[in-house]
C-alpha positions as CSV (number, residue, x, y, z in Angstrom):
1,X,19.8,85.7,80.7
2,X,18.0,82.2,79.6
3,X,17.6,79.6,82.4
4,X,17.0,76.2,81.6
5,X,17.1,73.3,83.5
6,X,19.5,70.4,82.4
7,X,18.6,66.9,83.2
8,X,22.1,65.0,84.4
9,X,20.1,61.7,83.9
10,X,19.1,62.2,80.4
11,X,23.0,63.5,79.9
12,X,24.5,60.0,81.9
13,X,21.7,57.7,79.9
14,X,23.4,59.5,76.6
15,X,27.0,59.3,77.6
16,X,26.0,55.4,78.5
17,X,24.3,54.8,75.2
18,X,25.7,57.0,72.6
19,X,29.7,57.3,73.4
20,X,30.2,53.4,72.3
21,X,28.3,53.5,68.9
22,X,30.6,57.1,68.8
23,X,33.6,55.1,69.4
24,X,32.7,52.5,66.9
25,X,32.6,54.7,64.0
26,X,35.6,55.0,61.9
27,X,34.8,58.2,59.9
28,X,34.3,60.0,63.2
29,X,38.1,58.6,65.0
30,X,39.4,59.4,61.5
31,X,38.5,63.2,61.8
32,X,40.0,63.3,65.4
33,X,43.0,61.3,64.3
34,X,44.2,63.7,61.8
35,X,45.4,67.3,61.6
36,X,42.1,68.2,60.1
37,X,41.0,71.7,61.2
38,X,39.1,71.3,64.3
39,X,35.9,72.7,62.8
40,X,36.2,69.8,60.7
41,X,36.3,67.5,63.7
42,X,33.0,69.4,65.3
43,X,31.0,68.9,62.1
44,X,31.7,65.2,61.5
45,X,31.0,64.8,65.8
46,X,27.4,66.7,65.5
47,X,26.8,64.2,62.5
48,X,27.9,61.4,63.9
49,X,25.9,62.1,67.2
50,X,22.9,62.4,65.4
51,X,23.1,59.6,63.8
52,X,24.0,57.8,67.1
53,X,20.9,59.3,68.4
54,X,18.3,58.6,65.5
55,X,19.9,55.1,65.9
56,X,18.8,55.2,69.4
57,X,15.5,56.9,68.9
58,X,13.4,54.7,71.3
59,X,16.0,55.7,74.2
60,X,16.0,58.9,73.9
61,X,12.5,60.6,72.3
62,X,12.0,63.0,74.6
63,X,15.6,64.3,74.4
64,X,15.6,64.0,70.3
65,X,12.5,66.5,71.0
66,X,14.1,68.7,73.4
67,X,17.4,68.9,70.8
68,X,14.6,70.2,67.9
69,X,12.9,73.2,70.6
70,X,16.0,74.1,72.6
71,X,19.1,74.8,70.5
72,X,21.0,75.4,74.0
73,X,20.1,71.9,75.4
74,X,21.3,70.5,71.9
75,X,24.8,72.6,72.2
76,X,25.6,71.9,75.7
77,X,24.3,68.4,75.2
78,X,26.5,68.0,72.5
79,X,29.5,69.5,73.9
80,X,29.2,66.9,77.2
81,X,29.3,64.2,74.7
82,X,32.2,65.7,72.7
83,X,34.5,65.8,76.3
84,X,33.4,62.2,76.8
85,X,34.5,61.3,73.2
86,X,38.0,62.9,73.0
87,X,38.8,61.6,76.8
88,X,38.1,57.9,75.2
89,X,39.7,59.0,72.4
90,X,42.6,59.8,73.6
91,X,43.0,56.8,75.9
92,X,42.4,54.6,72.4
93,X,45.2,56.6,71.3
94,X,47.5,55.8,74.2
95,X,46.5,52.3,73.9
96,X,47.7,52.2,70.4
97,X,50.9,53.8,70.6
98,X,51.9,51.7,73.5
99,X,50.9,48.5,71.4
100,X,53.1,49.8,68.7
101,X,56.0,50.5,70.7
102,X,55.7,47.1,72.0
103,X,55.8,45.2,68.7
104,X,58.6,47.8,67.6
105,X,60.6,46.5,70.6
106,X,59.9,43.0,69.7
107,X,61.8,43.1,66.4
């Protein structure tokens, strides 16, 4: 069994930083918004999270580094940001629908 230790500030500086450039980038809600295959939806999220990241670079060097050595920080890493993503995702969602319903009740 691998222990490794997790840094919860490096994961809340991330979730901080990187979910709203996530949540601006239309490809990525696309993906989610669709009936893609979910596979689909994890590749285009570990691209757009790097790019998020590299975008970030001066934030977050000495995570970028850990990512490249430690595949397991990368995947847990990655699947904290993903549950931060689809819980903003779906409250965008529910946001959406609501503003439809209203201007459907308005005609």
């Amino acid at each position: 069994m691998r222990d490794f230790h997790f840094d919860f500030e490096d994961r809340d500086k991330v979730m901080r930083i990187v979910i709203p450039k996530l949540s601006k980038d239309e490809g990525l809600i696309a993906a989610f918004l669709t009936n893609n295959l979910e596979s689909l939806r994890k590749q285009k999220f570990a691209e757009s999270l790097e790019h998020a990241f590299i975008s970030s670079a001066g934030e977050f060097y000495t995570v970028l580094n850990r990512m490249s050595a430690e595949p397991d920080f990368k995947r847990l890493l990655t699947e904290f940001a993903l549950s931060e993503f689809k819980r903003g995702l779906a409250a965008w969602e529910r946001r959406r629908k609501a503003k439809l319903r209203s201007t459907l009740s308005a005609l």
